[in-house]
N, C-alpha and C positions, 0 to 999 in steps of 0.2 A: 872742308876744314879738317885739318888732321886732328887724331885725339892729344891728350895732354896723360899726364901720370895718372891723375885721377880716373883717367875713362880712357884708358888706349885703344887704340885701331885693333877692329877684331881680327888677327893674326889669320894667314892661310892655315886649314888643318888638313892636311892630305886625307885621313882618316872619316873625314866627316862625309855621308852619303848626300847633303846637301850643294855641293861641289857642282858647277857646271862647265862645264870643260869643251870650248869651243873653236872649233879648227878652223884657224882665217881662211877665208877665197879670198880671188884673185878679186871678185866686187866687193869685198872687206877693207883693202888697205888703198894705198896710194891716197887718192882724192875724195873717195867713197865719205859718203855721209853717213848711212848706216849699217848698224851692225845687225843682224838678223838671229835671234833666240825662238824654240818651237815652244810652242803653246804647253806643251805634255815637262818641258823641265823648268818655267816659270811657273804653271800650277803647284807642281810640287815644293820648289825650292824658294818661290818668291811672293809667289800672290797670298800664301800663308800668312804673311806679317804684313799685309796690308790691308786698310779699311774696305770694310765687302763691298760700301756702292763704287769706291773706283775700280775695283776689279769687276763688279758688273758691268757698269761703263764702259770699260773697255772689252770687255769681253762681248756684250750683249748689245751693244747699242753704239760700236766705233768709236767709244771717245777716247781722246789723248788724253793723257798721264804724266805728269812731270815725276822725274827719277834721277835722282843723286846718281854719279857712279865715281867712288873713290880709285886711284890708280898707287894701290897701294907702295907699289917704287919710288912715285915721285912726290908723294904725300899732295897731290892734284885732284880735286873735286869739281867733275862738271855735271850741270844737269842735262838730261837727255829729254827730249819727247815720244813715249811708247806708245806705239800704234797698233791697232790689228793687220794684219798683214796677208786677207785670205782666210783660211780656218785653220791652218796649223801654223801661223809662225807670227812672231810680233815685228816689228823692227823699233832699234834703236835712233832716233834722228839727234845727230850730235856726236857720231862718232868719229867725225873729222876733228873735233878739237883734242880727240884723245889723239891722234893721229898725227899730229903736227908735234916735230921733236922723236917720233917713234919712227923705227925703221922695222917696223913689221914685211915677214914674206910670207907670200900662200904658204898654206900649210902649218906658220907658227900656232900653235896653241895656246891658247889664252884661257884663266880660271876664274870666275867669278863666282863670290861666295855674300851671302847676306848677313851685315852688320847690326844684329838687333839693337845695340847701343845707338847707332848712329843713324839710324835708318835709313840707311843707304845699300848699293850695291858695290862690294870692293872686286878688284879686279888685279891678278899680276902675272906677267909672262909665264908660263908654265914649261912650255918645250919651246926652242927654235928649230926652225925646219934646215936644214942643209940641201936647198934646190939652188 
């Protein structure tokens, strides 16, 4: 759900060291179901605003995690399934619906930044790649 006047969508801030700034692969776009974030810039930037036993859960003991991910362009909310993914990386399960309508290429960069308002993950093209 996009915000309203009252409570708007929290804006990209280039400025803010929260920022997570993710360069698509080639297993990122086309058909790809998900998206792959490391352990070390969820700690920091995401598992902070969420309640500790899901992040122990997921962390400590494999569980999945349901996670909003706003696509700030298209004012588009889907939810994802996060998983561990190994010891350093999570994956995103759901990242084909972001995907459907986008024309992402290896290498675009994509920013996702956390919505304490809305408690979600907002995400918007950041760079395109010219390959």
């Amino acid at each position: 759900m996009a915000g309203t006047d009252l409570y708007p969508d929290a804006p990209f801030d280039p400025k803010s060291e929260r920022n997570i700034f993710i360069t698509l692969t080639e297993s990122e776009i086309g058909l790809s179901n998900t998206i792959t974030m490391s352990k070390e810039l969820l700690e920091a930037n995401v598992f902070i605003y969420l309640p500790s036993k899901d992040v122990t859960g997921l962390i400590q003991h494999n569980e999945a995690i349901l996670m909003d991910v706003f696509d700030y362009d298209t004012k588009i909310t889907t939810t994802h399934i996060i998983r561990k993914d190994g010891d350093k990386d999570f994956k995103f399960h759901g990242w084909n619906t972001v995907l459907q309508g986008k024309h992402f290429r290896t290498d675009d960069t994509i920013v996702f930044w956390w919505d304490v308002f809305h408690l979600r993950l907002n995400f918007k093209q950041f760079m395109f790649s010219f390959v």
